[in-house]
matplotlib code that plots the C-alpha trace (Angstrom):
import matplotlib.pyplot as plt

x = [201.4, 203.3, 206.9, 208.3, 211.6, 213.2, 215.3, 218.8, 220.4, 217.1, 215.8, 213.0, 209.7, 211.7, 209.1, 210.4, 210.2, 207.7, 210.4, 212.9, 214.1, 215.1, 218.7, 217.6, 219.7, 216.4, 213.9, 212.1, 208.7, 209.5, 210.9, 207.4, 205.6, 207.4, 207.5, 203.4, 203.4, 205.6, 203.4, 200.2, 201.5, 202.9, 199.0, 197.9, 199.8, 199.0, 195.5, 196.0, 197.5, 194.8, 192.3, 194.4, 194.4, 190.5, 189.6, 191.9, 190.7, 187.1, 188.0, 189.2, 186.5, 184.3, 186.3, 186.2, 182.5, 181.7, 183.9, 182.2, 178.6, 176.7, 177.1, 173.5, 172.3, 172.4, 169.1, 168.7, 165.1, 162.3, 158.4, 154.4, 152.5, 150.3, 151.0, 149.1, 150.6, 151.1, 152.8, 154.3, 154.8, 155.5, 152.2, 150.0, 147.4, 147.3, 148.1, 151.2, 153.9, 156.6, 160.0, 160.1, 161.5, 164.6, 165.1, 164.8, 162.7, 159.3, 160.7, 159.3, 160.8, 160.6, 158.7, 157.4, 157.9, 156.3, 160.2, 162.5, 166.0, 165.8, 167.4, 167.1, 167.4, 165.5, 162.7, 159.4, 157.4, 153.2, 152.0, 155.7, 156.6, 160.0, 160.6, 163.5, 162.8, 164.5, 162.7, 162.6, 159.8, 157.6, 154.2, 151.8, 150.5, 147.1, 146.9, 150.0, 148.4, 145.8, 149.4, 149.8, 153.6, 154.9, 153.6, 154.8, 155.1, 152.2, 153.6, 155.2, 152.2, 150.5, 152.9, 152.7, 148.9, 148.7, 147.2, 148.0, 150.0, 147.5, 149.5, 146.6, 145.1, 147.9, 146.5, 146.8, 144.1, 142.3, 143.0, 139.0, 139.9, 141.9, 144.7, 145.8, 148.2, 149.6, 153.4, 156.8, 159.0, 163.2, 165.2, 168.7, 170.2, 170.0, 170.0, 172.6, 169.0, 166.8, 165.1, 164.9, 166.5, 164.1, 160.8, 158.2, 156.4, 153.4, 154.1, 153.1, 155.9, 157.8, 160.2, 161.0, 162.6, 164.9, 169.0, 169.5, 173.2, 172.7, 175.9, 174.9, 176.6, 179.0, 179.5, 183.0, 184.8, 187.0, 189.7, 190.2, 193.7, 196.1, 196.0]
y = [213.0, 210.0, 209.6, 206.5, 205.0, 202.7, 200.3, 200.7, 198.8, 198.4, 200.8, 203.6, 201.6, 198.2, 195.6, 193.0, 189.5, 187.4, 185.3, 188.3, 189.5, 192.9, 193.1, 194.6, 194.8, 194.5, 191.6, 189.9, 189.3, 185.4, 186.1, 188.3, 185.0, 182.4, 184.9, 184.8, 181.4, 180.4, 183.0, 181.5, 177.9, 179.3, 180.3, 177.1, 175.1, 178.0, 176.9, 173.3, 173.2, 175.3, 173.0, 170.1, 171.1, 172.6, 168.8, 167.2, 169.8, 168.7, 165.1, 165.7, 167.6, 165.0, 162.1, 164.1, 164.5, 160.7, 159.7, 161.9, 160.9, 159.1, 155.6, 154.0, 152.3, 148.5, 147.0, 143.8, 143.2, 144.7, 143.9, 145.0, 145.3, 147.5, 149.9, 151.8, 154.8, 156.0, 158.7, 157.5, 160.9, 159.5, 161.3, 158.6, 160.5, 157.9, 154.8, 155.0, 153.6, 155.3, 156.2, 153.8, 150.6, 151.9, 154.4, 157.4, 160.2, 160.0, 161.4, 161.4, 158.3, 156.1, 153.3, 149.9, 146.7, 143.2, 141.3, 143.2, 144.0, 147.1, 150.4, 148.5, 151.4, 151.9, 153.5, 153.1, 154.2, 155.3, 156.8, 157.6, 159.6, 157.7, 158.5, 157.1, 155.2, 153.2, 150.5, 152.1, 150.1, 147.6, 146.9, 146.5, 143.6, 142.1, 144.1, 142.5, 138.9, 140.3, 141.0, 144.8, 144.7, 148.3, 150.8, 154.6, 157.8, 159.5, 162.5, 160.1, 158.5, 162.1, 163.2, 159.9, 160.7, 164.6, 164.8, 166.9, 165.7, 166.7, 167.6, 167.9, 164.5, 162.7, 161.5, 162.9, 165.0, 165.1, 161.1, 160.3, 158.6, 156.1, 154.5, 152.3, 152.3, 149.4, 150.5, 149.1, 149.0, 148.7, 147.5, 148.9, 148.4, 145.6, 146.4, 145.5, 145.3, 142.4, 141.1, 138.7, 139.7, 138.6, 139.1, 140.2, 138.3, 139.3, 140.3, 137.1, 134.9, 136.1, 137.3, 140.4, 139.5, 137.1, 138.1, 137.2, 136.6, 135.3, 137.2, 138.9, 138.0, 140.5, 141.0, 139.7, 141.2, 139.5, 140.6, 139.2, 137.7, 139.5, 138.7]
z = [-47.2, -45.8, -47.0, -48.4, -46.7, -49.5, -47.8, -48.1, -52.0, -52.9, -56.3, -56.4, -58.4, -57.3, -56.7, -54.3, -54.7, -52.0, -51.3, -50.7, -47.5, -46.6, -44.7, -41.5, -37.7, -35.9, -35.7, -38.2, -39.3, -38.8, -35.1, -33.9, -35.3, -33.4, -30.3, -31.0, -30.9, -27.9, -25.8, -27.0, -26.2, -22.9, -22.0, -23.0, -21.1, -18.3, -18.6, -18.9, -15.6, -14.3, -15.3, -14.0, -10.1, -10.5, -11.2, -8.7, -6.1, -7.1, -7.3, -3.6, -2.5, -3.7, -2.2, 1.6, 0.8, 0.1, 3.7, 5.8, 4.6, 7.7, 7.2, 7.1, 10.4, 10.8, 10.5, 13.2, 13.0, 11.0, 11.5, 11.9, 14.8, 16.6, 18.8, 21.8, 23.4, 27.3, 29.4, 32.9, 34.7, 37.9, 38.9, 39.1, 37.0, 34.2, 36.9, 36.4, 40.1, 39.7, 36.7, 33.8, 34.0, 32.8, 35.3, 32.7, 33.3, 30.7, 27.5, 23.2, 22.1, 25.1, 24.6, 26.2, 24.5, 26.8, 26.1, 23.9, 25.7, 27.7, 26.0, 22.6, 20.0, 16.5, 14.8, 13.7, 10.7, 10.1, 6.9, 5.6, 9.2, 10.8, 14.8, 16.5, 20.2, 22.5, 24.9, 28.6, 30.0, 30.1, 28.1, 27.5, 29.5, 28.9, 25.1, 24.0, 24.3, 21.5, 19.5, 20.5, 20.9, 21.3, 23.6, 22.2, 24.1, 23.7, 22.0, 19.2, 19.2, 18.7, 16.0, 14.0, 13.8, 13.8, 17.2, 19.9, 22.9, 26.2, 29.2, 31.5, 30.1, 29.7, 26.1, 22.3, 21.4, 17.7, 16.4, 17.3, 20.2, 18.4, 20.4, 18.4, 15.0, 13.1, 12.3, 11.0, 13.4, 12.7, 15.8, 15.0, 18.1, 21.0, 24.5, 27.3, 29.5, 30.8, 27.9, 24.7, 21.6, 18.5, 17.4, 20.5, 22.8, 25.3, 28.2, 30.3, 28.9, 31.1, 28.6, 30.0, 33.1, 31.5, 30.4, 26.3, 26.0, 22.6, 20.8, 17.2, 14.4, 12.5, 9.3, 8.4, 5.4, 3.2, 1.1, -2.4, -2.7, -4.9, -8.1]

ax = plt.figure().add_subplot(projection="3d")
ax.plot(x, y, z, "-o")
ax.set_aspect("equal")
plt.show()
């Protein structure tokens, strides 16, 4: 049976008052209720400033993220044309007389354009497939007067179309014997070689052999004035 402990003055069968308080040395029911309080506002605040650097490490994270994205590639002349494809080995198989115009071994994504600066840089695109390529020689001669502009290696030619690059052959294997595509080509990038900068021209013009010192224009920011 638990005992009873009547607080000290106070009568057996005494009923105390709500608004009563018993004299007492140790702490209150009032004092473990602001003690509740201060801890719980301690944890919130805890968790505030939790919260607080987990979004400024995100926001940073994010920020570092957005500066270190590749910036896109300049776009300096975009057109259609069609292209026929070749390998110059050096061997002579395919009638080839020797390295590229260039001087760079045969290699996927050197191509031949009939003017265009030599080591111009860009990409072309057929059927939603983009390949990068960068003019190394010259061609093609007579086909470019019929408006073929752009002669590709033959095994970017071969995986533009799903064929199969033929090392014995020289040629791409499985397209039907179809040498020619029509594709977009994106010139990112002028060359510092012999050539003319702007849209192609065959072969016989003479382009080719000719020095374009015709200077690009740059974008030019401007800042707003202060306001």
């Amino acid at each position: 049976m638990r005992s009873t402990v009547v607080p000290c003055g106070v009568r057996p069968g005494y009923v105390r008052p709500a608004s009563a308080k018993f004299p007492s040395p140790n702490k209150g029911p009032e004092f473990l209720v602001s003690a509740r309080l201060r801890s719980l506002a301690l944890l919130a605040v805890s968790a505030a400033t939790t919260l607080t650097v987990g979004s400024a490490s995100a926001h940073a994270a994010t920020a570092a993220s957005t500066s270190t994205a590749t910036p896109q590639q300049q776009v300096v002349l975009k057109g259609t044309t069609l292209a026929s494809y070749f390998w110059d080995d050096s061997s002579g198989r395919a009638g080839d007389t020797g390295l590229p115009a260039a001087g760079k071994p045969m290699q996927k994504g050197l191509v031949a354009s009939p003017s265009w600066p030599l080591m111009t840089e860009g990409y072309v695109i057929y059927q939603g497939k983009k390949l990068p390529f960068f003019v190394g020689d010259r061609g093609p001669g007579t086909p470019s007067n019929r408006g073929v502009m752009l002669d590709l290696d033959a095994k970017t030619f071969a995986e533009l179309t799903g064929g199969t690059f033929n090392s014995e052959t020289l040629s791409v294997d499985g397209v039907g014997g179809n040498g020619h595509i029509k594709i977009e080509y994106v010139v990112t990038k002028w060359g510092d070689g012999t050539g003319a900068k702007g849209l192609p021209v065959a072969y016989s013009t003479g382009a080719w052999a000719q020095k374009d010192h015709t200077v690009e224009a740059q974008p030019v920011s401007v800042k707003r004035p202060a306001e």
